[in-house]
N, CA, C and O atoms as CSV, one atom per row, in Angstrom:
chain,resi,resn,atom,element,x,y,z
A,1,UNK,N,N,53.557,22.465,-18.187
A,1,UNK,CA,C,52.903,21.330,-18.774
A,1,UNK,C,C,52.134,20.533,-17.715
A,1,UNK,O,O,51.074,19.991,-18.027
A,2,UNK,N,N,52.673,20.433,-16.363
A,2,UNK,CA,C,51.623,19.819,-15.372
A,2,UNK,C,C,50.516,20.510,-15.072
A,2,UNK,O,O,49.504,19.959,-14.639
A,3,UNK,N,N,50.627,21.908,-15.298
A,3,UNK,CA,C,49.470,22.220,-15.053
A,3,UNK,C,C,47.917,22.224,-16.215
A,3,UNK,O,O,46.715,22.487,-16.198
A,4,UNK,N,N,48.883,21.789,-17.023
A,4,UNK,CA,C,47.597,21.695,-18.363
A,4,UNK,C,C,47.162,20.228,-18.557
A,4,UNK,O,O,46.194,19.936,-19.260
A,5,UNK,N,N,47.998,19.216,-17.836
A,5,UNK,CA,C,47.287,18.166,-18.078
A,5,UNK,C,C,46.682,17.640,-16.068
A,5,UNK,O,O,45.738,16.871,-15.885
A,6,UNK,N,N,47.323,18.143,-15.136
A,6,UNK,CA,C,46.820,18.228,-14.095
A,6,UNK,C,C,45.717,18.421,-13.531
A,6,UNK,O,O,44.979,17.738,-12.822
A,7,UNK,N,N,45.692,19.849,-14.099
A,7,UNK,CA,C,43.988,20.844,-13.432
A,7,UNK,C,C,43.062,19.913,-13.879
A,7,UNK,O,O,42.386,19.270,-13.076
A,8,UNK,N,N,42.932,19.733,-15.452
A,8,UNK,CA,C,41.447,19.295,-16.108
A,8,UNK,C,C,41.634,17.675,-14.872
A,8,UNK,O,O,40.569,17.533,-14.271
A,9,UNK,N,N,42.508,16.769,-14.534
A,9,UNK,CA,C,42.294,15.742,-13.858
A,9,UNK,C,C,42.078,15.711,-12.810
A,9,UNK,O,O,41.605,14.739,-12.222
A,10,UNK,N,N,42.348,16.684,-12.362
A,10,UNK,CA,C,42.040,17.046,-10.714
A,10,UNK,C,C,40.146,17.495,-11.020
A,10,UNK,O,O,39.256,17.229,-10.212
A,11,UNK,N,N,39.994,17.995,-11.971
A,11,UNK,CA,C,38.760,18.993,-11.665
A,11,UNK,C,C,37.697,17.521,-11.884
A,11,UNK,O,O,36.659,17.364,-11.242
A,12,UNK,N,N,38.239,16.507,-12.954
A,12,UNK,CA,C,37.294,15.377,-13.136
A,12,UNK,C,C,37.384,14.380,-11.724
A,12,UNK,O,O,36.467,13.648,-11.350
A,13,UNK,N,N,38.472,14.507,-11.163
A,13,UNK,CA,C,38.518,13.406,-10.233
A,13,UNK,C,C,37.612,14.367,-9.349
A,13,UNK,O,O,36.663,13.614,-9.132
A,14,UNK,N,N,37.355,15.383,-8.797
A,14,UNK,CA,C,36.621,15.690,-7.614
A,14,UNK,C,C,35.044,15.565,-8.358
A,14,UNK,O,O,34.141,15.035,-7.710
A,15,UNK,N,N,34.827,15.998,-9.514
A,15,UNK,CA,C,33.655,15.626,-10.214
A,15,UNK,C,C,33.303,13.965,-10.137
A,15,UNK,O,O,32.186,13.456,-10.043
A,16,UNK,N,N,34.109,13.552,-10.180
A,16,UNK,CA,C,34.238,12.179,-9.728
A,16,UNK,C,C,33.663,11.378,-8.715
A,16,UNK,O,O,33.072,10.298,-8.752
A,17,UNK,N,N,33.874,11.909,-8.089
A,17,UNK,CA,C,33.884,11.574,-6.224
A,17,UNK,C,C,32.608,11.851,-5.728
A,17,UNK,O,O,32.021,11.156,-4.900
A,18,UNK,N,N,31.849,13.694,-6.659
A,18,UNK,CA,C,30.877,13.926,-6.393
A,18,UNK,C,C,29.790,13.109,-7.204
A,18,UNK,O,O,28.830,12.717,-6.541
A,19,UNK,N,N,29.807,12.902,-8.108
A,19,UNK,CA,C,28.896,11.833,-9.184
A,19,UNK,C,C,28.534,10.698,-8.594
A,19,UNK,O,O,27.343,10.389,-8.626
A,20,UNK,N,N,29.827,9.550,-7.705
A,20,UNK,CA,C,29.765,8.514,-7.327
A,20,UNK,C,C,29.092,8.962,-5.571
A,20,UNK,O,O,28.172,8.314,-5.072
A,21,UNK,N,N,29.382,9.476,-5.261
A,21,UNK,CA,C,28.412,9.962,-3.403
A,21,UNK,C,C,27.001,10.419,-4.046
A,21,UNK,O,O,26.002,9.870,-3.580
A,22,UNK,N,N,26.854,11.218,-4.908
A,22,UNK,CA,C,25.614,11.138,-5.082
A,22,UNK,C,C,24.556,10.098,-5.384
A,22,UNK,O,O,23.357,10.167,-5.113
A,23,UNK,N,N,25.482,8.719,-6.246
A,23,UNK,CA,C,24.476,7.858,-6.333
A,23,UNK,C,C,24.663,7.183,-5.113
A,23,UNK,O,O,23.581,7.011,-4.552
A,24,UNK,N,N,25.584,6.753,-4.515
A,24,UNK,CA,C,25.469,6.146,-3.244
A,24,UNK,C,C,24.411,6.691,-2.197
A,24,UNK,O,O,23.883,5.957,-1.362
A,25,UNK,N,N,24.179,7.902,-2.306
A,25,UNK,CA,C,22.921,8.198,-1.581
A,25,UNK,C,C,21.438,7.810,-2.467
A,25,UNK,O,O,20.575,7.193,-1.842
A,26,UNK,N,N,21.231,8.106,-3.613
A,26,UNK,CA,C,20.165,8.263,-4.299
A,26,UNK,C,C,19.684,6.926,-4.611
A,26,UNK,O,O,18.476,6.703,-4.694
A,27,UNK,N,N,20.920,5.658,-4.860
A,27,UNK,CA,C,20.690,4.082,-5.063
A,27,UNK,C,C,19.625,3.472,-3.624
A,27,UNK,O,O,18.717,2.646,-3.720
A,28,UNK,N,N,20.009,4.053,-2.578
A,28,UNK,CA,C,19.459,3.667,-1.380
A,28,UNK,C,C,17.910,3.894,-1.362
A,28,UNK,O,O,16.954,3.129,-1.232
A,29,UNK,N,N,18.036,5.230,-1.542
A,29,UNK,CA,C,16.954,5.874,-1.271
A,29,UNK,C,C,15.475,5.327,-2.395
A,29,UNK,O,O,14.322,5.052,-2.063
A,30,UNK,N,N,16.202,5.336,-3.929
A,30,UNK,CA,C,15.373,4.688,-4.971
A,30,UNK,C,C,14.762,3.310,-4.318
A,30,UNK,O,O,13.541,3.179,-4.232
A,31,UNK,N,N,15.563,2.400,-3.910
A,31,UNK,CA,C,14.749,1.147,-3.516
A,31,UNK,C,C,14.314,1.803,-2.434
A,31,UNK,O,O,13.432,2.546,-2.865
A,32,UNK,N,N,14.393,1.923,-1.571
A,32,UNK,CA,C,13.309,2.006,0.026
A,32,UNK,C,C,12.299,2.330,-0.892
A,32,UNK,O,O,11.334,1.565,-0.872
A,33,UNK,N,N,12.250,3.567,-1.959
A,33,UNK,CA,C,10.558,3.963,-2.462
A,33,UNK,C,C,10.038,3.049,-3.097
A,33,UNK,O,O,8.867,2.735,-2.885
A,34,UNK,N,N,10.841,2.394,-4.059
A,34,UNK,CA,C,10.039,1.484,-4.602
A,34,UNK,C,C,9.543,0.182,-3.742
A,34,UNK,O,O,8.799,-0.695,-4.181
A,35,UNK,N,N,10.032,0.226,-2.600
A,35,UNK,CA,C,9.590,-1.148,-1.451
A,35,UNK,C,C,8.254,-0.598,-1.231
A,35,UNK,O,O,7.167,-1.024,-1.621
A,36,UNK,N,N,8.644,0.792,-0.289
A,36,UNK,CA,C,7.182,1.642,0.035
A,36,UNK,C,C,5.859,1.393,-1.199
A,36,UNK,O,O,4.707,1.123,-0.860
A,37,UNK,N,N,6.302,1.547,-2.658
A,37,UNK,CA,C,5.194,2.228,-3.100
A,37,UNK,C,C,4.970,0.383,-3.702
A,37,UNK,O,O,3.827,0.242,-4.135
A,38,UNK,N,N,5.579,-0.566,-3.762
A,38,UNK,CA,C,5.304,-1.944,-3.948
A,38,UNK,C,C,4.381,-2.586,-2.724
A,38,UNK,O,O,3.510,-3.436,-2.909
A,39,UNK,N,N,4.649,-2.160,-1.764
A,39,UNK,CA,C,3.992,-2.769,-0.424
A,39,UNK,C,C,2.381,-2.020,-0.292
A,39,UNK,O,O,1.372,-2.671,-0.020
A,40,UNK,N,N,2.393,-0.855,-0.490
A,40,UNK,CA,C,0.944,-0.020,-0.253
A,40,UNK,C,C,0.643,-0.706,-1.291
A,40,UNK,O,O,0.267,-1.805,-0.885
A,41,UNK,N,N,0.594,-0.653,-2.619
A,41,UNK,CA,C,0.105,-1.341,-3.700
A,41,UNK,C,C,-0.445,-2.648,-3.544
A,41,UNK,O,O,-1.527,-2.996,-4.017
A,42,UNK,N,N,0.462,-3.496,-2.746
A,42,UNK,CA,C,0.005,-4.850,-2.656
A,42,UNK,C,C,-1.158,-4.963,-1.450
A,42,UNK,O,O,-2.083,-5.775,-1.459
A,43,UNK,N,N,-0.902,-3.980,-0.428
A,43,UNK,CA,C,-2.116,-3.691,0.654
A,43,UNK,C,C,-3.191,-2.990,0.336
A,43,UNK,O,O,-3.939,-2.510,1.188
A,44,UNK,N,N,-3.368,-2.865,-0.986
A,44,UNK,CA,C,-4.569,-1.946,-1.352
A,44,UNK,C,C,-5.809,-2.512,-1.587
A,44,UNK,O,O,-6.262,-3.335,-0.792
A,45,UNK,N,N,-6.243,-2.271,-2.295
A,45,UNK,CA,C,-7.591,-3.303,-3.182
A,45,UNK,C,C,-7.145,-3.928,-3.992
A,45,UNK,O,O,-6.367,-3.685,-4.915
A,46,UNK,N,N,-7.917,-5.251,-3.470
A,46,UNK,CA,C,-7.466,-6.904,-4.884
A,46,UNK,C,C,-8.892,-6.765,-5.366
A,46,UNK,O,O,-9.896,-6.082,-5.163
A,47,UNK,N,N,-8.324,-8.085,-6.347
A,47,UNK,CA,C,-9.985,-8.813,-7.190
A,47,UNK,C,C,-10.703,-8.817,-5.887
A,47,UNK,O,O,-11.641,-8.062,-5.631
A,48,UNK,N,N,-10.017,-10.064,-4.754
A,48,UNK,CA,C,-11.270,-10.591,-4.194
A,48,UNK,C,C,-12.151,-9.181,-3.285
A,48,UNK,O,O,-13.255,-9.502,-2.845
A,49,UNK,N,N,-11.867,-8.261,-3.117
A,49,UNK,CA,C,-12.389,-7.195,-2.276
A,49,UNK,C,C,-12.874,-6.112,-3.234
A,49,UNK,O,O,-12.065,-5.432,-3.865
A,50,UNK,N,N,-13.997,-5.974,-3.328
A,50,UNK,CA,C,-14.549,-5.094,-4.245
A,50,UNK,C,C,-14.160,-3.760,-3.440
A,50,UNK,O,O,-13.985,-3.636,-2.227
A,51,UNK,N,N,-14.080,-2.851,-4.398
A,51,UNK,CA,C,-14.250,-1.254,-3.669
A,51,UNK,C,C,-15.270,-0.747,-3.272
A,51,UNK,O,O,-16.188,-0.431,-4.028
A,52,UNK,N,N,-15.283,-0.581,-2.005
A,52,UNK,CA,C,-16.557,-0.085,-1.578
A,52,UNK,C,C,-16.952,1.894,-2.191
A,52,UNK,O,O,-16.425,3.003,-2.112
A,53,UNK,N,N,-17.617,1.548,-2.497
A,53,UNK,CA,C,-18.395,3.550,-3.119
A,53,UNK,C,C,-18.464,4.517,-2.403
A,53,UNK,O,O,-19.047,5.145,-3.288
A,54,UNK,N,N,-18.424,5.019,-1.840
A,54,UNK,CA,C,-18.661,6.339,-1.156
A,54,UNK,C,C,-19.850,6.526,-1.310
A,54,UNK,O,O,-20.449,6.213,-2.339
A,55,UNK,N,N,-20.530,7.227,-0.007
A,55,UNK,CA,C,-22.126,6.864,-0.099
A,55,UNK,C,C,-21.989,8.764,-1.050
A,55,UNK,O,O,-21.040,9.540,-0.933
A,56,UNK,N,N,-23.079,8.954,-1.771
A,56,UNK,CA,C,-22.769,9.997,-3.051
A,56,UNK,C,C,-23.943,11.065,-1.878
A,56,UNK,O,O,-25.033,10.763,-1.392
A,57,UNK,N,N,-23.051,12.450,-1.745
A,57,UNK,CA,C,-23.029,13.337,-1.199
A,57,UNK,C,C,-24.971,14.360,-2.131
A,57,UNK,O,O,-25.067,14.857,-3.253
A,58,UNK,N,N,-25.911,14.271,-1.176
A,58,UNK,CA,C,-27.087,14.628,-1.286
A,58,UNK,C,C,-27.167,16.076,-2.510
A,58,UNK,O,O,-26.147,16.731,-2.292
A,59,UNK,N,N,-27.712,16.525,-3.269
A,59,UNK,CA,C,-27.637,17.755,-4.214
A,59,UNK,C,C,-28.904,18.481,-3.939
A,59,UNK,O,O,-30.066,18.119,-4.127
A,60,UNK,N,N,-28.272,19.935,-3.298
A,60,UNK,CA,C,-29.564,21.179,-3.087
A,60,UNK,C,C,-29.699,22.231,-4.038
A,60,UNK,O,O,-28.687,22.918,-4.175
A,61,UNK,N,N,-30.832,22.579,-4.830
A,61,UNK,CA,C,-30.811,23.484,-5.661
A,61,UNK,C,C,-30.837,24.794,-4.770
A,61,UNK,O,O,-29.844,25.475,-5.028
A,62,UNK,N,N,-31.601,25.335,-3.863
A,62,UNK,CA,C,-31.614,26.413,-3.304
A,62,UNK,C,C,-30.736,25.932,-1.567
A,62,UNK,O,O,-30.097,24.944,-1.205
A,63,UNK,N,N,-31.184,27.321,-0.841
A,63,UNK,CA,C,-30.059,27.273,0.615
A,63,UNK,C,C,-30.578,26.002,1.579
A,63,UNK,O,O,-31.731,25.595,1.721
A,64,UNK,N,N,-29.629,25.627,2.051
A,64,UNK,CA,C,-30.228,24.723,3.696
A,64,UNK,C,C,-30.164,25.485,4.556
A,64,UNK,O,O,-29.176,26.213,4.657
A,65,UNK,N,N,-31.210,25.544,5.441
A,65,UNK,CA,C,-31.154,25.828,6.428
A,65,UNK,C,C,-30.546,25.031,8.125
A,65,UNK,O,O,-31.626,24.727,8.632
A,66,UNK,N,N,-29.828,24.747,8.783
A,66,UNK,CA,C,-29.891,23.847,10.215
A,66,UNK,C,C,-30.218,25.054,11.036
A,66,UNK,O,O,-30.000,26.262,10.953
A,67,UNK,N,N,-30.943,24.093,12.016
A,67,UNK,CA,C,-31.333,24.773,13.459
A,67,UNK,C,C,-30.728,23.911,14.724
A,67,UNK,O,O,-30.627,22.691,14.855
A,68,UNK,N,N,-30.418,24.821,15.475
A,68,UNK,CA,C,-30.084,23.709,16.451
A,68,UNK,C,C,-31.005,23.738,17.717
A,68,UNK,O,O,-31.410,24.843,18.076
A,69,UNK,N,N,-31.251,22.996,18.191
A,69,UNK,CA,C,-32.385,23.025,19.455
A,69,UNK,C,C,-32.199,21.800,20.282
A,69,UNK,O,O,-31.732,20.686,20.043
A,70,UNK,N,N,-32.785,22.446,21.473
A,70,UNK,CA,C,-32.481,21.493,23.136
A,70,UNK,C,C,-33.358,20.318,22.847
A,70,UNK,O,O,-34.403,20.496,22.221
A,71,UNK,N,N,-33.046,19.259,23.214
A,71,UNK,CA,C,-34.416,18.423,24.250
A,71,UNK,C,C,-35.154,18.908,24.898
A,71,UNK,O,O,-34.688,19.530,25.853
A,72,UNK,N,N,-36.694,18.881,24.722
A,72,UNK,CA,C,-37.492,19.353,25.505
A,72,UNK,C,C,-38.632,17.697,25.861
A,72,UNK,O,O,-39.179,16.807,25.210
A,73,UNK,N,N,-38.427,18.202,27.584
A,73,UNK,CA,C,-39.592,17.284,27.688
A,73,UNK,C,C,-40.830,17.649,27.984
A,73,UNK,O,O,-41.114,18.806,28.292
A,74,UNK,N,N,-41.989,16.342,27.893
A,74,UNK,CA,C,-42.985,16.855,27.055
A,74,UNK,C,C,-43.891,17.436,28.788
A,74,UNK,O,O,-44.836,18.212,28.930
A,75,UNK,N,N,-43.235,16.801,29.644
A,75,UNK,CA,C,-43.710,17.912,30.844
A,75,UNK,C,C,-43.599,19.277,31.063
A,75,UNK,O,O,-44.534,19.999,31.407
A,76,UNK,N,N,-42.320,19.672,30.840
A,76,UNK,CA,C,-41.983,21.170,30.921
A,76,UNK,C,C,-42.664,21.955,29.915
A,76,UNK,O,O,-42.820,23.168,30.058
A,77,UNK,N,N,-43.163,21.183,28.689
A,77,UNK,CA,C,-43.660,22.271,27.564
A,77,UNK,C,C,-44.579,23.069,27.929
A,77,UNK,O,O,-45.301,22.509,28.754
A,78,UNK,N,N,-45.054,24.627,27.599
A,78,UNK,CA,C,-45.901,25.678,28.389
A,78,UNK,C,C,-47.497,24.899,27.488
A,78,UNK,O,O,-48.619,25.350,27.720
């Protein structure tokens, strides 16, 4: 008879132990992120600071070409 009402209490108490260490780690960890992701938020863009645009990246229908070339001065030229 101890062992039928024993085991199942033993097996909840170590289930136990593990349930409660897990939040003791995970309680910690939840606030630090929410500090982190409250603080970048508040350092981000307000009303008074407009967002600045990204200057909008030029559009080529066919290839570019670059070349690269020296300084030449206009003495040395042949």
């Amino acid at each position: 008879m101890g062992w039928l009402l024993g085991l199942p209490l033993g097996i909840f108490r170590v289930l136990f132990s593990l349930v409660m260490l897990a939040l003791r780690l995970a309680v910690p960890i939840v606030i630090i992120v929410v500090i982190v992701v409250l603080y970048r938020r508040s350092k981000g863009t307000s009303a008074e600071q407009p967002r600045q645009e990204q200057p909008k990246e030029p559009e080529f229908d066919g290839p570019v070409y670059t070349v690269d070339y020296e300084e030449v001065d206009e003495d040395e030229a042949p």
